[in-house]
C-alpha positions as CSV (number, residue, x, y, z in Angstrom):
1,X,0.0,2.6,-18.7
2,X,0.9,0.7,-22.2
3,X,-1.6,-2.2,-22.3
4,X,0.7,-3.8,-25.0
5,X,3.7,-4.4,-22.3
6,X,1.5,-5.4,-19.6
7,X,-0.3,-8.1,-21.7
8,X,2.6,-9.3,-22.3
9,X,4.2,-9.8,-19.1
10,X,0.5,-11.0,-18.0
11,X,1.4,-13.9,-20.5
12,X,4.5,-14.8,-19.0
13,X,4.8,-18.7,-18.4
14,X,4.6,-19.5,-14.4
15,X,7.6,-21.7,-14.2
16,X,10.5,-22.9,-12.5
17,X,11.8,-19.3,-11.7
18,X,9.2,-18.2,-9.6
19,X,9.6,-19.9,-5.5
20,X,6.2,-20.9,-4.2
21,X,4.3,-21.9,-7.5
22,X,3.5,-25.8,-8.1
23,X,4.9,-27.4,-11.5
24,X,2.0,-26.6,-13.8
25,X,2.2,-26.9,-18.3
26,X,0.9,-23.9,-19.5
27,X,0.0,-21.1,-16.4
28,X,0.8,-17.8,-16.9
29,X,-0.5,-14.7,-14.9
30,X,-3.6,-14.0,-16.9
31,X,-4.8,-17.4,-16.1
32,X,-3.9,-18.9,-12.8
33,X,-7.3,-18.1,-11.6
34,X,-7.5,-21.5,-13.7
35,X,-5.7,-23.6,-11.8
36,X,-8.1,-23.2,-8.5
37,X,-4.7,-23.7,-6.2
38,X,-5.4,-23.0,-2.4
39,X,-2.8,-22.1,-0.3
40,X,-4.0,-24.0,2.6
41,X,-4.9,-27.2,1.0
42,X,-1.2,-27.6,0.6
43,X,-1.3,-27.1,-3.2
44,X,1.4,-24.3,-3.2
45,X,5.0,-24.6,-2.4
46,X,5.9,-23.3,0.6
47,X,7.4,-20.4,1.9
48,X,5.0,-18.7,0.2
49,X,4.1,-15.0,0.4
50,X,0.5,-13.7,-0.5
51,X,-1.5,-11.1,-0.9
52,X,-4.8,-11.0,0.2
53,X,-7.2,-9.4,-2.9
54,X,-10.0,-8.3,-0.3
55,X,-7.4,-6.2,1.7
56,X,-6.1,-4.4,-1.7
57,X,-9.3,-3.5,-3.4
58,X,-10.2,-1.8,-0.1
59,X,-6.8,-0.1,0.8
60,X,-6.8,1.3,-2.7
61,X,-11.0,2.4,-2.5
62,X,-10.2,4.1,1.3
63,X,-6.8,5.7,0.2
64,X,-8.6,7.2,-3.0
65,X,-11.3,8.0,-1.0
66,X,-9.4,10.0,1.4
67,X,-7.2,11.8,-1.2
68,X,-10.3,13.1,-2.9
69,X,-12.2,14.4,0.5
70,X,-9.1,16.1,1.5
71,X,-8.4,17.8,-2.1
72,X,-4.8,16.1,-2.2
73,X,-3.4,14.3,-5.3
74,X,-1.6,10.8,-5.1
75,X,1.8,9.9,-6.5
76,X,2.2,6.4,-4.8
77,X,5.9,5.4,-4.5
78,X,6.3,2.5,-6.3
79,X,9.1,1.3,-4.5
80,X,7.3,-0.3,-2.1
81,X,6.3,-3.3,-4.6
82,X,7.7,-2.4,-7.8
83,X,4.8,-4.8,-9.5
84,X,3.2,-3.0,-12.8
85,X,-0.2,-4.6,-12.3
86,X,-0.3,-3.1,-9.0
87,X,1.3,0.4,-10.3
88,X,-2.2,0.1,-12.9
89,X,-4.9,-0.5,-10.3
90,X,-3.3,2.2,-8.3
91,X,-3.4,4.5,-11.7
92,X,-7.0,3.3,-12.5
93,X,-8.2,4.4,-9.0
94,X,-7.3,8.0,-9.8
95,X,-3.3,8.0,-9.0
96,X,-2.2,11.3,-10.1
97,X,0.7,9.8,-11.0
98,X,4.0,6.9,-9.4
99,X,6.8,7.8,-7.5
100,X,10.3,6.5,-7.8
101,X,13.6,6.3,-5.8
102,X,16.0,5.9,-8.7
103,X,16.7,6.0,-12.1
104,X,16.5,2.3,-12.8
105,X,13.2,2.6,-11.4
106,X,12.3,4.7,-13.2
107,X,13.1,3.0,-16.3
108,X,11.2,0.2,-15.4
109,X,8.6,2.2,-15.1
110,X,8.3,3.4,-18.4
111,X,9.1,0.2,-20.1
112,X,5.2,0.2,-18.6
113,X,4.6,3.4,-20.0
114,X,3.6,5.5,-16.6
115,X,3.5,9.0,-17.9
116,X,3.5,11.0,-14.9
117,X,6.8,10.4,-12.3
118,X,7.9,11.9,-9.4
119,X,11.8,10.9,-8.7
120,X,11.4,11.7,-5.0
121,X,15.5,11.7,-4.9
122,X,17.9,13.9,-6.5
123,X,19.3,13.0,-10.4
124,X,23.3,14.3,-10.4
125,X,24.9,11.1,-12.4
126,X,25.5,12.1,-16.0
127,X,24.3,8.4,-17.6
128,X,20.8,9.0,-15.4
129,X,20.6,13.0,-16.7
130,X,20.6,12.1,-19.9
131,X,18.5,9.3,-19.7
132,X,16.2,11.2,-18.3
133,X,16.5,13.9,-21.1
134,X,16.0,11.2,-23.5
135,X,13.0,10.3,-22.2
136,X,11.0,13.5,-22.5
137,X,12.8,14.6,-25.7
138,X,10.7,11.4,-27.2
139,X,7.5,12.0,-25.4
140,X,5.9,14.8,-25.6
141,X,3.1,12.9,-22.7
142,X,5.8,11.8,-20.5
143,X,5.5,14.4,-17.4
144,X,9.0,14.1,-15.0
145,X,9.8,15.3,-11.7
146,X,13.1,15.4,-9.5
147,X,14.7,16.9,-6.7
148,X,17.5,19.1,-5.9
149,X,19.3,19.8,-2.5
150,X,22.5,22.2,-3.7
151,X,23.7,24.3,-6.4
152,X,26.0,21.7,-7.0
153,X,23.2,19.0,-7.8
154,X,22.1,21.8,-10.3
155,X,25.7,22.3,-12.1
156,X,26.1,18.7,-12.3
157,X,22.8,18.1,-14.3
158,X,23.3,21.1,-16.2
159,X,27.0,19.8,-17.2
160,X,25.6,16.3,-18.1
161,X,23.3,17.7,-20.8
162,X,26.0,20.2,-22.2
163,X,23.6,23.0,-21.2
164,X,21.1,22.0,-23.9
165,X,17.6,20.4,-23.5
166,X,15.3,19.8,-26.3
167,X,12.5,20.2,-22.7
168,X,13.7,21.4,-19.7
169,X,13.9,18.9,-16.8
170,X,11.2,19.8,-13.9
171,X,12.8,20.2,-10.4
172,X,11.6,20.8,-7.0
173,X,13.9,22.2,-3.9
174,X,13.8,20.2,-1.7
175,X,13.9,20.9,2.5
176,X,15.7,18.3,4.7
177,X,16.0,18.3,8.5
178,X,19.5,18.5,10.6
179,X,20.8,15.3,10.9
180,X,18.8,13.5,8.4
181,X,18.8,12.6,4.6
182,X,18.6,14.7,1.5
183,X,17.5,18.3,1.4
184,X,18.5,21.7,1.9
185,X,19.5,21.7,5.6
186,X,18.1,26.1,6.2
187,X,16.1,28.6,4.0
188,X,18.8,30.7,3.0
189,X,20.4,27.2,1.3
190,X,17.2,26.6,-0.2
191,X,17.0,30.3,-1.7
192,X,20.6,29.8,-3.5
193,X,19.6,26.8,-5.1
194,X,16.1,27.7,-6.5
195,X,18.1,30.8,-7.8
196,X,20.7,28.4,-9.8
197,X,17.7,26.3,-10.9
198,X,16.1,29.2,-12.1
199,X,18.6,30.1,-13.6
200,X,19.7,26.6,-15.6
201,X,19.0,26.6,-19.7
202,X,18.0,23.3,-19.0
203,X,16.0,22.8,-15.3
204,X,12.7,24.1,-14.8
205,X,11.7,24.7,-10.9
206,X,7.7,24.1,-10.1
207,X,7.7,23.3,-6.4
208,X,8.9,21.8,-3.4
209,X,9.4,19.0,-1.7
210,X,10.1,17.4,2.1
211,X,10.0,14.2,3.3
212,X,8.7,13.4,6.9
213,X,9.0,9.6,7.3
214,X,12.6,9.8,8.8
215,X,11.5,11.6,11.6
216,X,11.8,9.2,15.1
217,X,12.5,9.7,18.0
218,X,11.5,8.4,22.1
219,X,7.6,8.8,21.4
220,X,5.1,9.3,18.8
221,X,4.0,12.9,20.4
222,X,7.5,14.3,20.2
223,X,7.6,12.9,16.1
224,X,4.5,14.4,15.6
225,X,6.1,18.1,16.7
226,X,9.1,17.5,14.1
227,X,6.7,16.3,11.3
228,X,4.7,19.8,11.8
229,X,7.7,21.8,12.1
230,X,9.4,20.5,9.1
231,X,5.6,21.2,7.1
232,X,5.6,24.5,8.5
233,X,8.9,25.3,6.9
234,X,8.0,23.9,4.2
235,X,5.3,26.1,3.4
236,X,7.3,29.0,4.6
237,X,9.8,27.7,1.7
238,X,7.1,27.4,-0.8
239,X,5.4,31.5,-0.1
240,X,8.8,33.2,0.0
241,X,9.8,31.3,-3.4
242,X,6.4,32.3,-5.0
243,X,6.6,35.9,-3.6
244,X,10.7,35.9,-5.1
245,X,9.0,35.4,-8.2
246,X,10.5,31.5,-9.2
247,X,7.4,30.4,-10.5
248,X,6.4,33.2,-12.1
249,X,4.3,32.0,-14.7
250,X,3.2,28.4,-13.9
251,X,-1.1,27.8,-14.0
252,X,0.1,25.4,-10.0
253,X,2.8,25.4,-7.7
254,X,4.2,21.4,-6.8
255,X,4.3,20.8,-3.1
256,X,5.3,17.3,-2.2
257,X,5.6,15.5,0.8
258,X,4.2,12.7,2.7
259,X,5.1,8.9,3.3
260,X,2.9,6.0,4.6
261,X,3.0,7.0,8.6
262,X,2.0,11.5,8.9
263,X,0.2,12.2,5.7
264,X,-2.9,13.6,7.7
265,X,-0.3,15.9,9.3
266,X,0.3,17.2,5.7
267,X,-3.7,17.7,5.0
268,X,-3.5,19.2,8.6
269,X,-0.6,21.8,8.0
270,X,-0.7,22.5,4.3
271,X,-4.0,21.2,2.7
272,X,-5.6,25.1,3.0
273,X,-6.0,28.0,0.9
274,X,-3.0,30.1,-0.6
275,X,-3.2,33.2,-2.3
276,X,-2.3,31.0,-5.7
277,X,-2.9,27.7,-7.2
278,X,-0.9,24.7,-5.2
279,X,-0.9,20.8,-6.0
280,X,-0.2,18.8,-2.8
281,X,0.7,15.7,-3.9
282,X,1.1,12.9,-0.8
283,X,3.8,9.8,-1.7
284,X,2.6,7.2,0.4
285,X,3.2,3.8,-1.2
286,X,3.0,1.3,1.8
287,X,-0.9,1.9,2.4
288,X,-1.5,-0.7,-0.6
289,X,-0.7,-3.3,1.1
290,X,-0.5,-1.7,5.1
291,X,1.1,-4.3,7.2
292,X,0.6,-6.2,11.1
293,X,3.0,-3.3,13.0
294,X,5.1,-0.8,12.3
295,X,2.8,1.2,9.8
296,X,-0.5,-0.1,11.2
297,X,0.8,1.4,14.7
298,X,1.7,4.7,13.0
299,X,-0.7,5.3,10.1
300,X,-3.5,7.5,10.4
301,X,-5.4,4.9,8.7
302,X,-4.6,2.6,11.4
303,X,-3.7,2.5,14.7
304,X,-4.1,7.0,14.5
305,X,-7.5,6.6,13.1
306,X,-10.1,9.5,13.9
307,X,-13.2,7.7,12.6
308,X,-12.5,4.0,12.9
309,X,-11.8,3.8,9.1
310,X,-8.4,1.8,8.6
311,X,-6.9,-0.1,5.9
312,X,-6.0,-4.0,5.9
313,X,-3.3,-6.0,5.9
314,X,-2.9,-7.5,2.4
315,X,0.4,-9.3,3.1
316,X,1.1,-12.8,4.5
317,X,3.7,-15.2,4.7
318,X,3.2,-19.0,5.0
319,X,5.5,-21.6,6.5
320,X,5.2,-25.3,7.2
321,X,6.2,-26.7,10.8
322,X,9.4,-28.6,9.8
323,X,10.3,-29.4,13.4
324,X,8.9,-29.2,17.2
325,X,12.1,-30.0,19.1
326,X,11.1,-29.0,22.4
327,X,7.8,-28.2,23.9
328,X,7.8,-24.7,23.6
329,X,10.0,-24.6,20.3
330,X,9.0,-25.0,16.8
331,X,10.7,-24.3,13.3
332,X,8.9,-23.2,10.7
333,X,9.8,-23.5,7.0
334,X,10.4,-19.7,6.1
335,X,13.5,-17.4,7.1
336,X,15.3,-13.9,6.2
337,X,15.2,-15.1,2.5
338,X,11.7,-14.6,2.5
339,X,10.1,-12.3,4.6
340,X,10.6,-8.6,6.1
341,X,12.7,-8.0,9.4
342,X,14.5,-5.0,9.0
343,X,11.6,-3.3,11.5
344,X,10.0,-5.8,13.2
345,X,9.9,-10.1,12.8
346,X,6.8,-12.0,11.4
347,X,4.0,-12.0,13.7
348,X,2.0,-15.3,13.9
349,X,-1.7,-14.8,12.9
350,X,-3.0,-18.1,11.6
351,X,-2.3,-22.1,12.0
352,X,-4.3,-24.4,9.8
353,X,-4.1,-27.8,11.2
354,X,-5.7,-31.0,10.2
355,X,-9.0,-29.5,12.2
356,X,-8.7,-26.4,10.2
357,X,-8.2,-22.9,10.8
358,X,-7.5,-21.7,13.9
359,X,-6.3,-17.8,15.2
360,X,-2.8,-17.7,17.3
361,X,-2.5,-14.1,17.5
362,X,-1.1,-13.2,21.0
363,X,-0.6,-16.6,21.9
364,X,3.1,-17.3,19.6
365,X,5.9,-15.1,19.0
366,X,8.7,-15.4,16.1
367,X,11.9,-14.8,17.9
368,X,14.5,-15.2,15.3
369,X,15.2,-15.7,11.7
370,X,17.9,-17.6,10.3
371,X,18.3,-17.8,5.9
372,X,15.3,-20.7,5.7
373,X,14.3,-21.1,8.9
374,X,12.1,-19.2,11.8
375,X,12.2,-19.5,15.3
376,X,8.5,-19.8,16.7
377,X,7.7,-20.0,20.7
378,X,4.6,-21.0,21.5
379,X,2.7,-22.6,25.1
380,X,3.4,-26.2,25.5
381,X,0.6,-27.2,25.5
382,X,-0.2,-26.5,21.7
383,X,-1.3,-29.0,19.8
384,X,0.8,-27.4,16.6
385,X,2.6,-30.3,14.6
386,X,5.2,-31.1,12.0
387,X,3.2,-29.9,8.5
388,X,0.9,-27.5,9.9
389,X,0.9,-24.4,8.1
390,X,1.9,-21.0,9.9
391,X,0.4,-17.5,8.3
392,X,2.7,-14.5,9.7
393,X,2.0,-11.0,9.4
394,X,4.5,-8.8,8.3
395,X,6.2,-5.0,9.1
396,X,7.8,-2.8,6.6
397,X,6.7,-4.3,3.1
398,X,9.0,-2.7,1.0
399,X,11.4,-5.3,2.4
400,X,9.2,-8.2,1.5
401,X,8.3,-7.6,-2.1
402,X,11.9,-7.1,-3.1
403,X,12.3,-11.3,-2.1
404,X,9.6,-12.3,-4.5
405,X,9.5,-12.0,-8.6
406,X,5.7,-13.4,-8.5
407,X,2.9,-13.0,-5.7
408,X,0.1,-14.7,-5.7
409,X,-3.2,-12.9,-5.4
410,X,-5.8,-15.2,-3.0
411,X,-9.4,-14.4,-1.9
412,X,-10.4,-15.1,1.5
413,X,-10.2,-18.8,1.1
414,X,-6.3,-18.5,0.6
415,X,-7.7,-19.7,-3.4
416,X,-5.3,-18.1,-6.1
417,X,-7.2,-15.9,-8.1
418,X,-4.1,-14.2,-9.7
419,X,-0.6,-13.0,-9.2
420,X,1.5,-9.8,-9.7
421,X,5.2,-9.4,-10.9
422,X,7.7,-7.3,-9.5
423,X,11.0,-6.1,-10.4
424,X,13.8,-5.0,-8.2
């Protein structure tokens, strides 16, 4: 990544734009390790969300770890945070390269200067094309990846570049499911439309690409079945394309696929030998920062664990009790504005009263969320009061970044020991 941009941003003032940091002349990112602010001695303004440093530096060791035993490469999507000094570490443990979901992402991420992108969507508006184009024309480093579902897709981005490329655009086909998202719906679509990329002055084709994280239905054994169909098509896709002769040529083939919940159903399926040189590259962006449900339930670093080796939950959301207005009621000081619910509400983990710290898991439930405010039920008996602190878990953390321009970074004293930007 280019140091010069990221120093910079690192010396960005921490100031009145960014919700949950304390009035302090003179704070930027690079030092706020300075400041010795800890969360739980009240010295933060709350809601805050944090990220737990201990949980990161191991969920990016295990995940690198378990790439490298299972001979697959890492593009991690950077959606899921969108936070350059994140995107680094990830880089610096051996990330083969970043995915993105759109253009404007992947903008931002070259205003970082990641050279290596997988655009795990397809790129058909003219502006983005040519962008695109733009991009590589100037770098000769800059290596670019994108999809294609139709032969339509293909005319379109041929059109927007006038036929011309000063270096071709690399695409992959990608394979969808019935009723789902993107992709080619059956082989014989997918045939026509590696032909037209094949065929485009300015499209190269080097692979292919699925993507099994839509796949739900009434249990996790019936998912599983889907998820290994759709990878066994996949690789059907991938051997008929190479035996057709589209990538005549190429030193690797580009196979793709895998979110945050099956990727050991891709190492299962796909990660073995075929009769030419293939580059698996898995997607998953959520294991950063894993989460307390939905992807700890599914993940096989979690819940699905063989061998008892599963990543942490880096992310937590703090509230102050504003209000006990019944027994078994209490409001805490932290709502939709602030924290994931799209898959599942905040689960209470932590209370930290005036006689500490104390663990409430199992014992409260948040049951609703309005803008500011959460609903928390706990036993009556309690002795939770107005301005104790409440630390919730979180599901889904790609809708939890995108509510905060500045995270802080705490060791396992809730201390700030840094904080991360992110831009959505």
């Amino acid at each position: 990544m280019r140091c010069d941009a990221l120093a910079r941003l690192r010396a960005d003032p921490i100031d009145w734009r960014y919700k949950g940091f304390p009035p302090a002349e003179g704070a930027a990112c690079a030092t706020v390790a300075r400041q010795r602010w800890n969360l739980l001695a009240g010295d933060l303004l709350l809601p805050a969300l944090v990220l737990k440093e201990s949980a990161l530096a191991h969920n990016i060791d295990l995940m690198a770890r378990y790439c490298e035993r299972h001979g697959v490469s890492l593009a991690p999507h950077g959606k899921t945070t969108m936070s350059p000094e994140l995107f680094a570490r990830q880089l610096d443990a051996g990330a083969w390269g970043m995915t993105a979901a759109t253009a404007s992402q992947v903008r931002i991420y070259r205003a970082f200067g990641v050279e290596r992108i997988v655009l795990a969507n397809e790129l058909v508006e003219p502006a983005a094309v040519r962008f695109i184009a733009g991009e590589l024309a100037a770098d000769p480093g800059f290596d670019f990846y994108c999809l294609v579902d139709s032969v339509a897709a293909v005319e379109a981005m041929t059109a927007a570049l006038g036929g011309r490329a000063e270096r071709p655009i690399r695409v992959l086909v990608e394979l969808g499911l019935p009723g789902g998202r993107t992709g080619c719906r059956t082989p014989e679509a997918a045939h026509e439309v590696a032909a037209a990329a094949t065929g485009s002055p300015v499209l190269e084709l080097v692979g292919v690409e699925a993507f099994e994280g839509i796949v739900h239905s009434e249990s996790l054994e019936a998912d599983l079945g889907a998820v290994d169909s759709l990878l066994d098509r996949l690789g059907a896709l991938m051997t008929e394309l190479a035996a057709a002769g589209r990538f005549d040529g190429r030193d690797e083939i580009l196979l793709t696929v895998g979110g945050s919940s099956y990727f050991d159903r891709v190492v299962e399926r796909l990660a073995s030998p075929f009769d030419r040189p293939v580059r698996i590259v898995l997607r998953s962006g959520c294991y950063l920062t894993h989460d307390s449900g939905y992807y700890d339930h599914l993940s096989p670093l979690g819940e699905r664990s063989p061998d008892g080796e599963r990543l942490r939950a880096a992310l937590e959301v703090w509230g102050v009790v504003l209000s006990r207005p019944e027994p078994d009621r209490a409001l805490l000081g932290m709502g939709k504005r602030d924290v994931a619910y799209d898959l599942d509400l905040p689960v209470p983990l932590r209370v930290q009263s005036r006689s500490g710290l104390r663990d409430v898991r199992g014992s409260m439930a948040v049951f609703d969320l309005n803008d500011q405010h959460a609903y928390l039920r706990l036993p009556p008996e309690d002795e939770l009061a107005v301005g104790d602190l409440v630390g919730c878990g979180i599901s889904h953390p790609c809708t939890a970044f995108d509510k905060w321009r500045l995270i802080p970074v705490v060791d396992d004293e809730y201390t700030v020991v840094d904080a991360v930007h992110t831009f959505f």
